[in-house]
N, C-alpha and C positions, 0 to 999 in steps of 0.2 A: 504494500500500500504506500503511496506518495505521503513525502514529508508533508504535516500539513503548513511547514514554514517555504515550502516552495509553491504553495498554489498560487502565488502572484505571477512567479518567472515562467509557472506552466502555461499559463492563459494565455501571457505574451507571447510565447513561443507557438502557440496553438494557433494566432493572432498569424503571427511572419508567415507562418506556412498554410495557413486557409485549413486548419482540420479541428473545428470546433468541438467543443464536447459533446452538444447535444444531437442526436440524432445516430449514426453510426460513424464516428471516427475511426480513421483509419488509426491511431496510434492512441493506444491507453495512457492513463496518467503516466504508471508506471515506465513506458517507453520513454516518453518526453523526456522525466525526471531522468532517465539513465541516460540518454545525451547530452544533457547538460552535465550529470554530474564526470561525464568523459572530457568536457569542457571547463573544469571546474579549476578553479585557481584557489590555495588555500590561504588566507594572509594571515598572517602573526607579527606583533610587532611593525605594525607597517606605521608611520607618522601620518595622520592625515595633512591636508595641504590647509593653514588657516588665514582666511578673509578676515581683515578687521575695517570694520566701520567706524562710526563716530555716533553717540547719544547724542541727546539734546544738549548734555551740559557739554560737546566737543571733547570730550573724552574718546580715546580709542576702546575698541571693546571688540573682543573675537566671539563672535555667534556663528560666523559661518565655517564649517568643515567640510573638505573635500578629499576624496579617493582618489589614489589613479587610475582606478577600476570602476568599471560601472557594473550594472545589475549585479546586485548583491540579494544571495538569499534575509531572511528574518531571522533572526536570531543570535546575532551576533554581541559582544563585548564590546568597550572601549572603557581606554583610561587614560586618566586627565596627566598633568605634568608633575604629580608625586604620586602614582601608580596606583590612583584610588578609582575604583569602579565608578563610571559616572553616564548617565542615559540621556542621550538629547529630548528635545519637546517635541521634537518631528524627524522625519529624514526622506529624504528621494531615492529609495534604493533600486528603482530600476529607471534611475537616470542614466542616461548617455556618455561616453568620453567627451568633451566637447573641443572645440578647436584651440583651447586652453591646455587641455589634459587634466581638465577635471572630471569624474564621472561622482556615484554616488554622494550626496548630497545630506550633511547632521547640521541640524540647527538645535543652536540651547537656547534658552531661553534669561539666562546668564553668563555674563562673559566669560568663557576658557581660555586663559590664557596657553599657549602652545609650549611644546608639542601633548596634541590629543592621538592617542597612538589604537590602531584596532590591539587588543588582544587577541581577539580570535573573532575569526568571518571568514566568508566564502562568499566569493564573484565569479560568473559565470562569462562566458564568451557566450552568448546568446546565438548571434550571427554563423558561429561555427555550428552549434548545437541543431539549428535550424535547417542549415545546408543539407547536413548527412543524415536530417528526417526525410528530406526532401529528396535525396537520392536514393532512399529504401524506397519512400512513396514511389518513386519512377516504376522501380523494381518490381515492386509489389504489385502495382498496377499493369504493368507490361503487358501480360498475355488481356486486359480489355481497354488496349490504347490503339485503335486501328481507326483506319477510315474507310466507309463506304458508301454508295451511290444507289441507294434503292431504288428511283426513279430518274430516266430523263430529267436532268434542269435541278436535279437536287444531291446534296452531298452533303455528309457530315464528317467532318475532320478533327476527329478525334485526340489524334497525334499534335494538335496545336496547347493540348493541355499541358500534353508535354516539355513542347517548346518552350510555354510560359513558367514553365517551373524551373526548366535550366535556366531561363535569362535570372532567374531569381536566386538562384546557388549562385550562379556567376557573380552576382552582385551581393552576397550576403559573403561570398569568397574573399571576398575586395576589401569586406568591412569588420570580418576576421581578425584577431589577434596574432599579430605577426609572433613566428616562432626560429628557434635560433638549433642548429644541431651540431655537436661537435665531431669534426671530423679528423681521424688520424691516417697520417702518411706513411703506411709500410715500406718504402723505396726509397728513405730517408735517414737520418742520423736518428735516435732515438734520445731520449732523456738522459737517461741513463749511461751512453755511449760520451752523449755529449760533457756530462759531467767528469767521466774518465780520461775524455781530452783537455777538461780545463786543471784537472786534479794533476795528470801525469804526462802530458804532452803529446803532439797526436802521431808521433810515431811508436812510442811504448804503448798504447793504450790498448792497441792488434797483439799485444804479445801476451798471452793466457798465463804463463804464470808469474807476471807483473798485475795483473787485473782480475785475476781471478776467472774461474769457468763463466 
């Protein structure tokens, strides 16, 4: 059964890809939920980002907090700048990245002076989560994605459901969380080689019992 601290990011996600819950959806809570949570970024420790305004008395004052993450499940911690549990008055947790590199959004309703740090939370990549429902949906749907011409002058094209669902991967692809992989050079000096050449010089370093097996 679905967390019930994710039935906000379920909807929305339900929302991006047209498979509503009522009637017969193609993808149960639980599917949803398990794309996302393959999507799922854990934060600990993270600083939120803090906006300060000004009162009336021209005072500065931090109400505003921000993520560098957006869509965040419910449930989450935060602690203030002497590591005491502390709950805003509102939040936007399935706000956007915005052109800032803000996403999720804590407002208090007294100034926090910074760093407001998450303890513990969970942000989702949405946009990726969405994508790879939407290429099962392809899948799944395949064998009644055709098109045919029961009569002269008439035709239905089925296959254009399709179309519109790739332009929409394509573009939830785009909006994705960029990701990073490390890659190693076997045809290379290694670490370990290298350090034997700075340790013992790189003509001794080939000789086995100056360097060991």
């Amino acid at each position: 059964m679905a967390r019930s601290t994710m039935a906000a990011l379920i909807a929305l996600t339900r929302t991006k890809i047209g498979d509503p819950s009522s009637g017969s959806p193609v993808f149960s809570d639980d599917d949803v939920q398990a794309a996302l949570d393959a999507a799922r970024s854990e934060r600990y420790n993270e600083f939120l980002i803090p906006i300060y305004t000004y009162d009336n008395g021209h005072t500065i004052v931090y109400l505003h907090h921000y993520s560098r993450y957006g869509f965040w499940e419910q449930g989450y911690s935060l602690l203030d700048n002497a590591l005491n549990a502390v709950v805003p008055a509102s939040d936007e947790l399935l706000r956007d990245i915005d052109d800032e590199g803000m996403g999720a959004h804590f407002v208090f309703s007294t100034s926090e002076f910074p760093p407001i740090r998450v303890q513990a939370g969970y942000a989702y990549d949405v946009y990726r989560a969405a994508a790879d429902l939407l290429q099962e949906m392809i899948a799944l749907q395949a064998a009644n994605t055709f098109d045919f011409q029961p009569a002269q002058g008439q035709a239905f094209r089925l296959s254009q459901i399709t179309a519109a669902r790739q332009q929409l991967i394509d573009r939830y692809r785009m909006r994705q969380w960029p990701a990073s992989i490390r890659l190693v050079r076997d045809d290379g000096v290694s670490e370990a080689m290298q350090k034997r050449i700075r340790d013992i010089g790189p003509v001794s370093a080939g000789v086995p019992f100056l360097t060991g097996p």
